[in-house]
C-alpha positions in Angstrom: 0.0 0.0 0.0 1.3 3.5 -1.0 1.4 5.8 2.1 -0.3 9.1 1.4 2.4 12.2 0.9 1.9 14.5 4.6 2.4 18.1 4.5 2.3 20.5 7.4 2.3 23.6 7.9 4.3 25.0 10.8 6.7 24.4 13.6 5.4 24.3 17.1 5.4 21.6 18.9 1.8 20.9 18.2 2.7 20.3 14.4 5.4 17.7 15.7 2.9 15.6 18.2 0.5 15.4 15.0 3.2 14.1 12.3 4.3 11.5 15.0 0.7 10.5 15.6 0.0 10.4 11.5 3.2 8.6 11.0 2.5 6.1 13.8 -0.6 5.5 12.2 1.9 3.9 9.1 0.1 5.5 6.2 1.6 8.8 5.8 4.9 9.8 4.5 5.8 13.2 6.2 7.3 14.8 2.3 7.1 18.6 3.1 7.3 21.2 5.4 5.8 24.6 5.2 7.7 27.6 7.6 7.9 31.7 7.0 11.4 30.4 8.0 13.9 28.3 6.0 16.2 28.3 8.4 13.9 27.5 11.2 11.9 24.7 9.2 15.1 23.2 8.5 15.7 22.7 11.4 12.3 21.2 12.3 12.2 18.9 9.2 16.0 17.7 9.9 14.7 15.1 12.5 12.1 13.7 9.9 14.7 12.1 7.5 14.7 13.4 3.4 11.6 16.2 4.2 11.1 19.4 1.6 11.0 22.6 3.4 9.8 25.5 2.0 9.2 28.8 2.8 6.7 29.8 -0.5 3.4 28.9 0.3 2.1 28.7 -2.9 4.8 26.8 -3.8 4.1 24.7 -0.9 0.1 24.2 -1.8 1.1 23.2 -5.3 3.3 20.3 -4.5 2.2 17.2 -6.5 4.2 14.9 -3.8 1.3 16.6 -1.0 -1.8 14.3 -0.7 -2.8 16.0 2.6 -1.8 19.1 5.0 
């Protein structure tokens, strides 16, 4: 089974206790990461593996690898 493509938007340590939960769940793929900072969702993404960060959020909304935010 493919895992759907996870997107988030954010930082805070609410948007981390939700991608744990969804990739507990073992069918999402955490793929992108949405922050007003590069830097800082760098950072955030770095413990995650391979993520995308980005720090457009059109760019962000129009990513064919997002099934869900």
């Amino acid at each position: 089974m493919n895992k759907l493509g996870l997107g988030t938007i954010g930082t805070s340590w609410i948007t981390n206790s939700f991608i744990e939960a969804a990739l507990e769940t073992e069918l999402y793929e955490l793929v992108s990461v949405y922050s007003r900072s590069m830097e800082k969702g760098k950072q955030f993404a770095s413990k995650y593996g391979d993520v995308d960060v980005k720090d457009d959020l059109e760019e962000f909304v129009n990513d064919e690898n997002i099934d869900v935010v």
